[in-house]
C-alpha positions in Angstrom: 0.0 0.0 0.0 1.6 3.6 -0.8 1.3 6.1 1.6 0.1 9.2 0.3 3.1 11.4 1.7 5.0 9.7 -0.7 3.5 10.4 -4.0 2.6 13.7 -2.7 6.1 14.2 -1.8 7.2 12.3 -5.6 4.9 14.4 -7.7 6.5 17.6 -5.8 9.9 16.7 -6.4 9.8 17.3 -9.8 7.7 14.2 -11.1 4.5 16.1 -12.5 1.6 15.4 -14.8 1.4 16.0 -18.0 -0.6 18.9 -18.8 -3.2 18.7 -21.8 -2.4 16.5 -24.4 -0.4 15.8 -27.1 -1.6 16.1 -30.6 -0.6 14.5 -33.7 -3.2 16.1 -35.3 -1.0 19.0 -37.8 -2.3 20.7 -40.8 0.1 22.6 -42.9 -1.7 25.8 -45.1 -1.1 26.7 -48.4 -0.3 30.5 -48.6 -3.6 31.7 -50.1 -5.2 30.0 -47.0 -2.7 31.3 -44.7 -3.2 35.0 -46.2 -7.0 34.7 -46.0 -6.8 33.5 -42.3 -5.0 36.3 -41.1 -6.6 38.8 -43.0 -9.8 37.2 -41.1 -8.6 37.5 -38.3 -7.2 41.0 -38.5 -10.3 42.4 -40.4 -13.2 44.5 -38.1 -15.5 44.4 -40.7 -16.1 40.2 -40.0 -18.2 38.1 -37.5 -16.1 37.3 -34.5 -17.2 33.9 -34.5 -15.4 33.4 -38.3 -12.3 35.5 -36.9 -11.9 33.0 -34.0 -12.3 30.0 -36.5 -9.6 31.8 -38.1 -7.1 31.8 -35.3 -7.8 28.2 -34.6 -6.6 27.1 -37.8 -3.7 29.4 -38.0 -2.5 28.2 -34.2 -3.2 24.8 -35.0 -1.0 25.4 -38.5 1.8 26.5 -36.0 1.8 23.9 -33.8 -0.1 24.7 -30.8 -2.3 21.4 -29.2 -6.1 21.3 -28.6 -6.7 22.1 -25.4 -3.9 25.2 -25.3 -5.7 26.5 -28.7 -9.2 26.0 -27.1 -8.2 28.1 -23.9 -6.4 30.4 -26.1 -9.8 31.2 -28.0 -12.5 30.7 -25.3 -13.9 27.6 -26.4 -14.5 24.0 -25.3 -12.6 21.3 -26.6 -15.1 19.7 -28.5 -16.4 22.7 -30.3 -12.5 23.7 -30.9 -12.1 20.2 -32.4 -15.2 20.8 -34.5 -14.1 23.4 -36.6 -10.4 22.0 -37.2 -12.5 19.0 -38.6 -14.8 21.1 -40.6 -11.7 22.5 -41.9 -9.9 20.0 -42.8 -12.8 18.3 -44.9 -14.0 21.6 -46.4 -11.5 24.1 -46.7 -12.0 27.7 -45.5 -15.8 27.5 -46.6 -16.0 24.9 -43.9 -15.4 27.8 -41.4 -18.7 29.6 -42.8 -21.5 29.6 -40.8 -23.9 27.1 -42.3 -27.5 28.3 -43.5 -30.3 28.3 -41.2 -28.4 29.3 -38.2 -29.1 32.9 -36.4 -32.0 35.4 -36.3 -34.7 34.7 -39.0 -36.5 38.1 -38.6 -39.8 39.0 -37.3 -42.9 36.2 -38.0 -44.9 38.3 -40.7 -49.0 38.1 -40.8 -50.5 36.1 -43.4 -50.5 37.5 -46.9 -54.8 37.9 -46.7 -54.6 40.2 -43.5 -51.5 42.5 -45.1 -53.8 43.7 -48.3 -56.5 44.9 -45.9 -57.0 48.5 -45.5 -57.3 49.6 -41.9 -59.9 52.6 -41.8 
């Protein structure tokens, strides 16, 4: 039975846990995607949401594992994993919001109550 002084005393001595984990996951960008990402990220005109897909890419690109690119960016793990995949099976379109997502505007009336004058 180990006495909990001792690993205590081992893991303070030098012996620590890994922290996050080791990727082999790389992706290496052509220079028109590279170009395009930073311009994303650099532009004010853009959704933040896109800009931040663009950083994940581009750290990613230099190196950086998950979970230090997802605390990095302010997003989960999973959801920072997401848009590498989408990425990496679409391209930069794959960082594109997809259709159907967001505010739809305000429900209208039917078409037969809109023609009728009020008066």
């Amino acid at each position: 039975m180990t006495d909990l002084g001792t690993v205590s005393t081992r893991l303070t001595q030098g012996q620590r846990m890994a922290r996050g984990r080791k990727t082999s996951l790389m992706i290496r960008l052509t220079l028109a995607e590279r170009q395009t990402l930073l311009a994303w990220q650099r532009a004010t005109n853009i959704r933040a949401g896109l800009a931040r897909r663009a950083r994940i890419v581009l750290l990613l690109a230099d190196g950086m594992t998950i979970t230090d690119i997802a605390a990095a960016v302010g997003l989960s793990r999973r959801h920072t994993y997401k848009w590498i995949q989408r990425f990496m099976q679409e391209g930069l379109a794959g960082l594109e919001d997809k259709p159907g997502r967001g505010h739809h505007g305000l429900l209208q009336p039917p078409h037969d109550q809109r023609d009728m004058d009020v008066g």
